[in-house]
C-alpha positions as CSV (number, residue, x, y, z in Angstrom):
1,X,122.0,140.1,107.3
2,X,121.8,136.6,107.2
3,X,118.3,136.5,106.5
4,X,118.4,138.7,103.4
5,X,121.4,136.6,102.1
6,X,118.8,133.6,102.6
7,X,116.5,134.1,100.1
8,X,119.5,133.4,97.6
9,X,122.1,130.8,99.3
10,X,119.6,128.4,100.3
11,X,118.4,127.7,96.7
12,X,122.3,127.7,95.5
13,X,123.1,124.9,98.6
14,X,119.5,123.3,97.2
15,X,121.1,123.0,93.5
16,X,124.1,121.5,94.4
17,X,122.2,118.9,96.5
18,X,119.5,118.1,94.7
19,X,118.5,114.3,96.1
20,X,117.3,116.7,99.2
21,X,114.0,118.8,98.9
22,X,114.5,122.5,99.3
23,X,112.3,122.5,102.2
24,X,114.6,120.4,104.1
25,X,116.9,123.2,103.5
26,X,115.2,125.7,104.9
27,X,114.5,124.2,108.4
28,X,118.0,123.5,108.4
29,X,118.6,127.1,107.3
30,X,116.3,128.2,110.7
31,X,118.0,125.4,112.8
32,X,121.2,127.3,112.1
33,X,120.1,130.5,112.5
34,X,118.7,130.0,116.1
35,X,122.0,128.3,116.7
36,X,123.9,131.4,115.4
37,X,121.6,133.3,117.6
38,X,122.5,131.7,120.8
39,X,126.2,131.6,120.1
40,X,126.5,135.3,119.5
41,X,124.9,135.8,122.8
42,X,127.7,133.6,124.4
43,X,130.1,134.9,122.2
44,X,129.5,138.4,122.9
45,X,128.5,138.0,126.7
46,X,131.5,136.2,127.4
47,X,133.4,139.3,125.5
48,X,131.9,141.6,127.8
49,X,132.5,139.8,131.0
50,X,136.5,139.4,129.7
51,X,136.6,142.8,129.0
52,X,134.8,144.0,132.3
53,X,136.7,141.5,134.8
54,X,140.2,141.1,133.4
55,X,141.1,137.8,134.4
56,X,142.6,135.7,132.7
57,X,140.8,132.2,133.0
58,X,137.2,135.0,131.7
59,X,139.8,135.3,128.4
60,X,140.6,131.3,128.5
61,X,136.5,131.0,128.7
62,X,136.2,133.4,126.0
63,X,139.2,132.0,123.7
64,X,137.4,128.6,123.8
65,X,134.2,130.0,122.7
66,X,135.7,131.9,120.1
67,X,137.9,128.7,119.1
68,X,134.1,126.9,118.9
69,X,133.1,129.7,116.3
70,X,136.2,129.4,114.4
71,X,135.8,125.7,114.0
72,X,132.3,126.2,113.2
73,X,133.0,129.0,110.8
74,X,135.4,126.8,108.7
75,X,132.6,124.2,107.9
76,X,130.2,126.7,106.8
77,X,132.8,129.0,104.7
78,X,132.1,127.7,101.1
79,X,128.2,128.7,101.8
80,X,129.0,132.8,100.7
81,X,132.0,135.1,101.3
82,X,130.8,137.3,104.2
83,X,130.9,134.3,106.3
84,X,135.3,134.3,105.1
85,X,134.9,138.0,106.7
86,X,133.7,136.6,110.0
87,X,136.0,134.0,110.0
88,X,138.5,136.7,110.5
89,X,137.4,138.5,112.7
90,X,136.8,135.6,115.1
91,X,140.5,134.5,114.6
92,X,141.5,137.7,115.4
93,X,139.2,137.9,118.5
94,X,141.2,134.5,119.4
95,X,144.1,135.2,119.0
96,X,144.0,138.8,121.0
97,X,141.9,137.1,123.8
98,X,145.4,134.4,124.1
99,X,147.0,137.4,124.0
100,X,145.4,138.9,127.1
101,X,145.3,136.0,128.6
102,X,149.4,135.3,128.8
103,X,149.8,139.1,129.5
104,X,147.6,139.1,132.7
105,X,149.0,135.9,133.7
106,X,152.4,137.2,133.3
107,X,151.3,140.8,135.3
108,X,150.1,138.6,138.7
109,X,152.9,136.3,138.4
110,X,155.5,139.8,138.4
111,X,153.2,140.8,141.4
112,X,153.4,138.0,143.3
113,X,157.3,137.9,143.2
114,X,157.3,141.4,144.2
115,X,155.3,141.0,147.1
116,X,157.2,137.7,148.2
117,X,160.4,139.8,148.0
């Protein structure tokens, strides 16, 4: 998807920059795309190991690499609006990965009182 969308956001980035040559543009186009490529393996790895493990310092690991994509995310925004949709989702990733975090946390904490009891 980002590939097809190529072919007309890096000429629209190119016009509003114009002291740049468009090829510049475009190896900065690939540069990002390899490092969008590695991130989503991270990303979605650490998903699967959070999901698979349920622990919660997997979901603080995962949080923080979603976090990274968020922040990222925001400075690459104004470039077309499917990258707003993503943006949402990974808040929403975020936030539910906190989420999972505190609640396991707060599970083996109960635990542990019981057992001390």
């Amino acid at each position: 998807m980002l590939y097809i969308g190529s072919k007309h956001a890096v000429p629209e980035v190119a016009a509003v920059y114009p002291a740049l040559p468009l090829s510049t543009f475009w190896v900065l186009f690939w540069m990002l795309l390899a490092f969008e490529m590695s991130y989503l393996k991270l990303y979605f790895g650490m998903g699967f190991v959070a999901l698979f493990k349920h622990k919660p310092r997997v979901y603080n690991w995962f949080s923080n690499v979603a976090l990274l994509g968020i922040v990222v995310q925001v400075l690459f925004s104004y470039m077309n609006k499917a990258n707003l949709i993503v943006f949402s989702f990974r808040l929403v990733s975020y936030v539910y990965s906190r989420f999972m975090r505190g609640l396991l946390q707060e599970i083996s904490l109960w635990q542990r009182s019981t057992l001390d009891v």
